[in-house]
DOVO-742370 format. One line per 10 residues: number of its first residue (from 1); their letters; for each residue x, y, z of C-alpha. Coordinates in steps of 0.25 Angstrom, whole numbers. Layout:
BEGIN
NUM) A) X Y Z ~ ...
//
This chain:
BEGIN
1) XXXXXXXXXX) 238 -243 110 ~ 238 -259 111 ~ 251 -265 106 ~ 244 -275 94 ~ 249 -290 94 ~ 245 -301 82 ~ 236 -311 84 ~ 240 -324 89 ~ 242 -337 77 ~ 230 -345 80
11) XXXXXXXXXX) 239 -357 74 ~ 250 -355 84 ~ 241 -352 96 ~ 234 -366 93 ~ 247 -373 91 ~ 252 -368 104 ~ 253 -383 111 ~ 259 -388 100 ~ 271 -377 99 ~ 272 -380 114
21) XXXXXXXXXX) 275 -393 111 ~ 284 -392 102 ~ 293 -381 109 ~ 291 -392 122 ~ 298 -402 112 ~ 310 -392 109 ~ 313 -387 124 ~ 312 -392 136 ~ 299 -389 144 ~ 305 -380 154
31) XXXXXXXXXX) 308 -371 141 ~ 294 -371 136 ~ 283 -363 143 ~ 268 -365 139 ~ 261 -363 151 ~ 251 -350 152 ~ 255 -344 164 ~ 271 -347 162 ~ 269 -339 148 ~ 264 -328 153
41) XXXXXXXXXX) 276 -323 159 ~ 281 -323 144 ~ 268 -315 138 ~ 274 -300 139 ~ 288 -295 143 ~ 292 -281 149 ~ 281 -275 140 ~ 271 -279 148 ~ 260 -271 142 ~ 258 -283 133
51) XXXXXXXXXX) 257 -297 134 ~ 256 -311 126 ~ 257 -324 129 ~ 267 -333 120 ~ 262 -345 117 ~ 273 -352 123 ~ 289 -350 129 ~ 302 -358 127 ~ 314 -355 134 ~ 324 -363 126
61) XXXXXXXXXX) 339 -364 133 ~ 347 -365 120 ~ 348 -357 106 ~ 345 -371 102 ~ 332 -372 109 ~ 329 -358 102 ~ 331 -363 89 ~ 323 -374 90 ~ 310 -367 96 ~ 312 -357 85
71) XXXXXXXXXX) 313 -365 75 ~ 300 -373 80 ~ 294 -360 80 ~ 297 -356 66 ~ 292 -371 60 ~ 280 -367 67 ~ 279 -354 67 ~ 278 -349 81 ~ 281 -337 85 ~ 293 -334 95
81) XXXXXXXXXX) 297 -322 106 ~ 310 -322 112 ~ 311 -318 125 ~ 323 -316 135 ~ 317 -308 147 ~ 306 -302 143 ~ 311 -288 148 ~ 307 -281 134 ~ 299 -268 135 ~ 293 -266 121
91) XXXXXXXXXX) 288 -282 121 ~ 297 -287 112 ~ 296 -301 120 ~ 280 -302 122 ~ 277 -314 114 ~ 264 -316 108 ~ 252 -327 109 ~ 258 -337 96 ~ 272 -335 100 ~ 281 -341 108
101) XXXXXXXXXX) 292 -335 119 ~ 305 -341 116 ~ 312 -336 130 ~ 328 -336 131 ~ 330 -336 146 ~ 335 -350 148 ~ 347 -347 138 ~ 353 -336 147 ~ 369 -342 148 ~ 382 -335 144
111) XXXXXXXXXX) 389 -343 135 ~ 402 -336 133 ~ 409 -324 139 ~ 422 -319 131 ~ 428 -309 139 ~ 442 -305 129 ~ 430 -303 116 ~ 420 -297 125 ~ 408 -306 123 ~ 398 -315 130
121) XXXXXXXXXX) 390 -325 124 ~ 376 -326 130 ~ 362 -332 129 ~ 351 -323 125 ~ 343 -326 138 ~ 353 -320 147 ~ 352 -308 155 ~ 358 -293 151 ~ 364 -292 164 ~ 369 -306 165
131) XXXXXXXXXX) 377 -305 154 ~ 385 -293 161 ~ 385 -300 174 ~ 392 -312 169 ~ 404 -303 163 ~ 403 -295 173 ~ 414 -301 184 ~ 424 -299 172 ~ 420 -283 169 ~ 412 -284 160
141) XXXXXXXXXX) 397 -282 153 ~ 387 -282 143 ~ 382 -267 141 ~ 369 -266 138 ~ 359 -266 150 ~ 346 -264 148 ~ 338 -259 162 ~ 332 -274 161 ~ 347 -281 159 ~ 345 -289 173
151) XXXXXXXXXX) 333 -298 164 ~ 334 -295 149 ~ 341 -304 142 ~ 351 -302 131 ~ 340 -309 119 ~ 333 -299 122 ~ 344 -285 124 ~ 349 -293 108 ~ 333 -291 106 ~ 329 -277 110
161) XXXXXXXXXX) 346 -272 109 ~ 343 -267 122 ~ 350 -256 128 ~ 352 -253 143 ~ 359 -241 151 ~ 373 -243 145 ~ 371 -245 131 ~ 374 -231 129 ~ 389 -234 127 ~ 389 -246 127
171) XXXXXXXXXX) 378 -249 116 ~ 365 -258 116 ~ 363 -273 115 ~ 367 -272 99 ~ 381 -267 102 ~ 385 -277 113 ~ 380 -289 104 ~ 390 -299 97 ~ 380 -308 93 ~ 369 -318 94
181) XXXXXXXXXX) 365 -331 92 ~ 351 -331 86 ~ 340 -342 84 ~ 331 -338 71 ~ 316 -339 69 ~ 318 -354 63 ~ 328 -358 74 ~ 342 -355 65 ~ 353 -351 75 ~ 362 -340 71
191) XXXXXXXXXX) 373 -332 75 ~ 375 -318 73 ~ 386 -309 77 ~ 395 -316 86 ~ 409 -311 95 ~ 415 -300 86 ~ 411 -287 87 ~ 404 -287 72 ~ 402 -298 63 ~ 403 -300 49
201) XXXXXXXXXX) 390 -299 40 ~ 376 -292 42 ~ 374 -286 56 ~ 365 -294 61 ~ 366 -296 77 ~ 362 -281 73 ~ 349 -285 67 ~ 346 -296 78 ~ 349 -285 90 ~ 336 -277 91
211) XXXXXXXXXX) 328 -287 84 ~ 318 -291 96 ~ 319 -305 93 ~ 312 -304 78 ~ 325 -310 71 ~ 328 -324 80 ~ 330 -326 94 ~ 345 -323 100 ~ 351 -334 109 ~ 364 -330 113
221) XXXXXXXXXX) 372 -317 111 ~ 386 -313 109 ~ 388 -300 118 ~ 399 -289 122 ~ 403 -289 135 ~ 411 -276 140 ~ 422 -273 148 ~ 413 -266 161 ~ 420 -250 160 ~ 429 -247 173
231) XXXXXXXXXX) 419 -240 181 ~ 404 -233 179 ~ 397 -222 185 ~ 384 -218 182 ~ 378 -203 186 ~ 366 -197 189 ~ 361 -183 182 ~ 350 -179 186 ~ 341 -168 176 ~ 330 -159 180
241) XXXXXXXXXX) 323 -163 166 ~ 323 -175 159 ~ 326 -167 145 ~ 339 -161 153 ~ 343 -175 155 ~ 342 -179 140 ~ 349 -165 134 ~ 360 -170 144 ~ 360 -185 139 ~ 361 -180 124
251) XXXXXXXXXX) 372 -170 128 ~ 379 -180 135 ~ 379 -188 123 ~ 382 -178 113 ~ 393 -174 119 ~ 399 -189 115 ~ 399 -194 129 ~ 394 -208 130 ~ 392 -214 146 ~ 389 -228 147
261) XXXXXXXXXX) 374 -225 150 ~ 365 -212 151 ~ 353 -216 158 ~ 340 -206 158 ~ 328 -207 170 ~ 318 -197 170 ~ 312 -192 185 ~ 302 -201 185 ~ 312 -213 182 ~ 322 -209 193
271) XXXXXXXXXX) 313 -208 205 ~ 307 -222 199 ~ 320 -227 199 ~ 326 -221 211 ~ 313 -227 219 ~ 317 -243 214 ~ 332 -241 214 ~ 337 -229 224 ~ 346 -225 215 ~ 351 -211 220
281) XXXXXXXXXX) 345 -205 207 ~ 340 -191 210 ~ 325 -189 211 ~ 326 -174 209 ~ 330 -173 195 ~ 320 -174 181 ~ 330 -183 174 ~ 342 -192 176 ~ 354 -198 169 ~ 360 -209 173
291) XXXXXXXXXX) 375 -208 166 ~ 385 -219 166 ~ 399 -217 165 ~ 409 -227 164 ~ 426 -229 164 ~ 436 -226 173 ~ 435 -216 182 ~ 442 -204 175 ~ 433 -209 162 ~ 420 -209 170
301) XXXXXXXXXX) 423 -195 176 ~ 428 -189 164 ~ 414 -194 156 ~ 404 -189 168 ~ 412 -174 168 ~ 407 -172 154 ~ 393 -177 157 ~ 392 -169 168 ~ 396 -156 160 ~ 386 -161 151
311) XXXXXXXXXX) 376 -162 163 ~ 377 -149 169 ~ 374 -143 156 ~ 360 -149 157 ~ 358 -145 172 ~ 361 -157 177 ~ 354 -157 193 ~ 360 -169 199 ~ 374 -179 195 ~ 376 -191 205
321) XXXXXXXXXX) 387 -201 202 ~ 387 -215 208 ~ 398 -215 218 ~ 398 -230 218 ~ 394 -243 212 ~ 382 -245 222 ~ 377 -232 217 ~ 378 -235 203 ~ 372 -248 204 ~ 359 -241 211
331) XXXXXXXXXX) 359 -230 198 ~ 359 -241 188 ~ 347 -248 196 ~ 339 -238 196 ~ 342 -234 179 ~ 339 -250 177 ~ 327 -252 186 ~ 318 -240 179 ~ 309 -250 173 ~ 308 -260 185
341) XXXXXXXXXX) 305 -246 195 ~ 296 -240 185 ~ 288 -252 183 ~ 286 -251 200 ~ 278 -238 200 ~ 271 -240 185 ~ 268 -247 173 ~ 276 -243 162 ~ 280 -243 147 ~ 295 -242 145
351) XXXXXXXXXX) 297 -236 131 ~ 311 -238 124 ~ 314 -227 113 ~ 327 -222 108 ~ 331 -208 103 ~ 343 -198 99 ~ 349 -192 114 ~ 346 -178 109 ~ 331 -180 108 ~ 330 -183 123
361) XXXXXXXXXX) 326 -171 128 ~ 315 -169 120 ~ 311 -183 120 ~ 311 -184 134 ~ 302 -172 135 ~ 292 -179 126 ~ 292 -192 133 ~ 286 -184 144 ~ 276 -177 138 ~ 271 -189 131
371) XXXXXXXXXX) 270 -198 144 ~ 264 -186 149 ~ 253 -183 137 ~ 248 -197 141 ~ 247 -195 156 ~ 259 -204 161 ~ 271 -204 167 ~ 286 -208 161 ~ 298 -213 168 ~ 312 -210 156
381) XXXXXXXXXX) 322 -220 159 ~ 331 -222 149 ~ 346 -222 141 ~ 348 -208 138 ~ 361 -210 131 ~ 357 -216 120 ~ 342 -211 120 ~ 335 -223 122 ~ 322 -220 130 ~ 314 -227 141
391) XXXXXXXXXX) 303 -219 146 ~ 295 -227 154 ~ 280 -224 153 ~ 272 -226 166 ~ 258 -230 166 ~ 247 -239 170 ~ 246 -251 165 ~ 233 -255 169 ~ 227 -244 163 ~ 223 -246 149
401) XXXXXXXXXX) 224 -229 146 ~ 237 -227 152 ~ 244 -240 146 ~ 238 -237 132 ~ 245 -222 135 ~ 257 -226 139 ~ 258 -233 125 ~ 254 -222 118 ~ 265 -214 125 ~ 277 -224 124
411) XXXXXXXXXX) 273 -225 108 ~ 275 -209 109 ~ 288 -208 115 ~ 292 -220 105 ~ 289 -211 93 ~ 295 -199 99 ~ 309 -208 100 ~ 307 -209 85 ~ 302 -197 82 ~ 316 -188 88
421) XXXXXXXXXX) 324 -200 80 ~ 325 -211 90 ~ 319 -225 89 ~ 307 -234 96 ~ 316 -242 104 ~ 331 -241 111 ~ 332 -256 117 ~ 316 -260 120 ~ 314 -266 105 ~ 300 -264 98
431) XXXXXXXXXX) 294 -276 103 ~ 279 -275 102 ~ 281 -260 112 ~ 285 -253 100 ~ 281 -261 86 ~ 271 -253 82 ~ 279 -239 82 ~ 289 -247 74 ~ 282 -237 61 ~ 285 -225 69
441) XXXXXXXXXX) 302 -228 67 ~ 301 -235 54 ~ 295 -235 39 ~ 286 -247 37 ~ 298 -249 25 ~ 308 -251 38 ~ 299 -259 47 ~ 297 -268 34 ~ 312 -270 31 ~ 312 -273 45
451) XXXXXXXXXX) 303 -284 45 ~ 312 -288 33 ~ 324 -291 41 ~ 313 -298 53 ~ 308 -307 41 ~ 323 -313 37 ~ 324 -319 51 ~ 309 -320 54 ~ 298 -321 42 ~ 288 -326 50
461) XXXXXXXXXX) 288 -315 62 ~ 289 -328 71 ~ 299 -320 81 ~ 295 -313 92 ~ 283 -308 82 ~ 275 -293 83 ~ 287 -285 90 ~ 295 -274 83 ~ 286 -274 70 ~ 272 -266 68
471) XXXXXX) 261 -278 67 ~ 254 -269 55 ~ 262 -270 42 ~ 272 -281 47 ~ 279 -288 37 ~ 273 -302 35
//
């Protein structure tokens, strides 16, 4: 299977030094990239098994500087991708041939922290982990943290409403967004949300989070910032089966306990992760959990009793606490570099579906024997606590039969997610990765009132164009 892209405009291909000159005479020349070679390192992002080349890239520094490109763009009807760091793994940044990248890494500053409301005002370019780090000598944090939180920027966490290990209390990107500041597809600039909790009116910071760039492109962000808990301890279970390990996580759960994070690693992900980051994590178990608890000391030992009365009850083989801060640094290492160690011993396709807790037994099983039926290997990594799946599908990539299986495999495991009453994506988006199973979630009447509410902010498709929606049957 071959992800389908449309043709090229012909007109826009031929006006291209034209539109370079124009975005040359809105931004300085140091934000404008033409060249062929220093474009190419914008042609795919961490979906690599694709790639296009933009026809051109702007970095502007200033919402101010977005607005005009995009309101250039929309006179003359360029298409426009935004991009923060390109980390997304369902292409939900690959531009295409008659498009232009409209990169937000220079606007990367924090523009105000307010400690007593519990809110930070950044731009969309900065880093998820910066934005902790800078609150951080005054114990506090922003709580999502997606596995890739060291590069990805908060655009694109608002894009995707990423996720990350700790979003299991504490919630994803659309629970810890106040609200943005947003440049529209003719170069209007409007606020929505803002420092309260809720705002008055339709909800729509809750239409713009998830939205993968297809409604305007978001400058700055209103955040919550949290008080960092008194202490945290995270603890290794280790399961002789994988589907052992997921009846514990949904009895865990069912039983009203909610830790911080509840992290899942198959065999094949643990002694890949324990190889890179010397972890401590046992390589003599099928399955582990990796379960945080946090609060005081009385609190934390309180919560671990009943998990581990929970545990026991599934034959649990092996329970190690980290005894120190060193220790717990080294276990989150190895939980957050599974991508970056897997991609060291293969090629792989990182899939991102989501389903109900008490389907993962059974899910996990068939995960396995689909891999299986195509003759290749898979590594689960994933947050088990609210069912958002991550199996990692190892392959060749320079072999055409293998990619092409491991495709067909992905796109299996996908429908299965919505098949047991779960959905295509937990924090990855559509992008281009999973567009074309769009059909397989929803009625074409959905996918068309869908595209309705695309069309008010964007009736010419002009922003970040072919993600999310099948090609076929695309609302004009």
């Amino acid at each position: 299977m071959t992800i389908a892209f449309p043709l090229p405009d012909a007109a826009i291909l031929a006006r291209r030094e034209s539109i370079v000159a124009t975005l040359r005479a809105l931004l300085p020349s140091e934000c404008v990239i033409e060249s062929e070679e220093e474009r190419r390192a914008f042609e795919t992002d961490a979906f690599t098994a694709y790639r296009k080349m933009p026809l051109a890239v702007v970095l502007p520094r200033s919402t101010q500087e977005v607005a005009a490109v995009m309101r250039y763009c929309h006179e003359a009807g360029v298409k426009v991708v935004a991009r923060g760091a390109g980390t997304s793994l369902s292409g939900g940044a690959i531009p295409q041939e008659d498009a232009i990248i409209l990169g937000l890494a220079k606007m990367s500053r924090v523009l105000d922290v307010n400690f007593a409301d519990r809110t930070m005002r950044v731009e969309a370019g900065i880093t998820n982990l910066a934005i902790s780090n800078h609150v951080m000598g005054e114990g506090f944090f922003y709580a999502p943290d997606p596995s890739s939180q060291l590069a990805c920027t908060i655009g694109g966490n608002i894009g995707m409403n990423s996720g990350g290990a700790h979003c299991l209390k504490y919630g994803v990107t659309t629970n810890n967004i106040l609200g943005v500041t947003m440049v529209l597809v003719d170069g209007t600039v409007v606020e929505i949300g803002g420092d309260a909790l809720d705002a008055p009116g339709y909800d729509l910071l809750g239409l713009v989070v998830g939205s993968e760039g297809q409604l305007g492109i978001v400058t700055e962000a209103t955040v919550r910032i949290l008080r960092a808990a008194e202490g945290a301890r995270p603890v290794l279970f280790g399961f002789d089966s994988s589907e052992t390990a997921g009846a514990c996580v949904a009895a865990i759960i069912a039983a009203g306990i909610i830790p911080v994070a509840m992290e899942f690693m198959d065999k094949q992900a643990v002694e890949i992760c324990e190889a890179f980051a010397h972890a401590g994590y046992p390589l003599d178990v099928e399955a582990l959990l990796i379960i945080e608890v946090e609060g005081s000391d009385d609190e934390m030992d309180a919560m671990l009793a009943r998990i581990v009365t929970i545990a026991q009850q599934y034959n649990v083989k092996t329970i190690k606490e980290s005894k120190s801060a060193l220790e717990t640094a080294l276990i989150w290492k190895g939980r957050k570099s599974a991508f970056g160690a897997t991609g060291r011993i293969a090629d792989y396709i990182c899939m991102d579906g989501t389903i109900p807790t008490g389907q993962l037994p059974y899910v996990l099983r068939r995960i396995d024997e689909i891999v299986k039926s195509y003759g290749l290997r898979v590594a689960n990594v994933f947050h088990a606590g609210d069912g958002n799946l991550h199996p990692l599908i190892l392959y060749n990539v320079n072999d055409p039969d293998e990619a092409r299986k491991a495709e067909v495999a992905g796109n299996d495991i996908l429908t299965l997610c919505v098949d047991v009453g779960g959905c295509l994506t937990g924090e990855h988006g559509v992008g281009i990765e999973k567009r074309d199973l769009m059909r397989h979630q929803f009625t074409e009447a959905e996918l068309h009132q869908q595209q309705r509410v695309r069309a008010v902010f964007d009736q010419n498709w002009l922003l970040n164009p072919a993600k999310v929606f099948p090609l076929e049957g695309r609302l004009a």
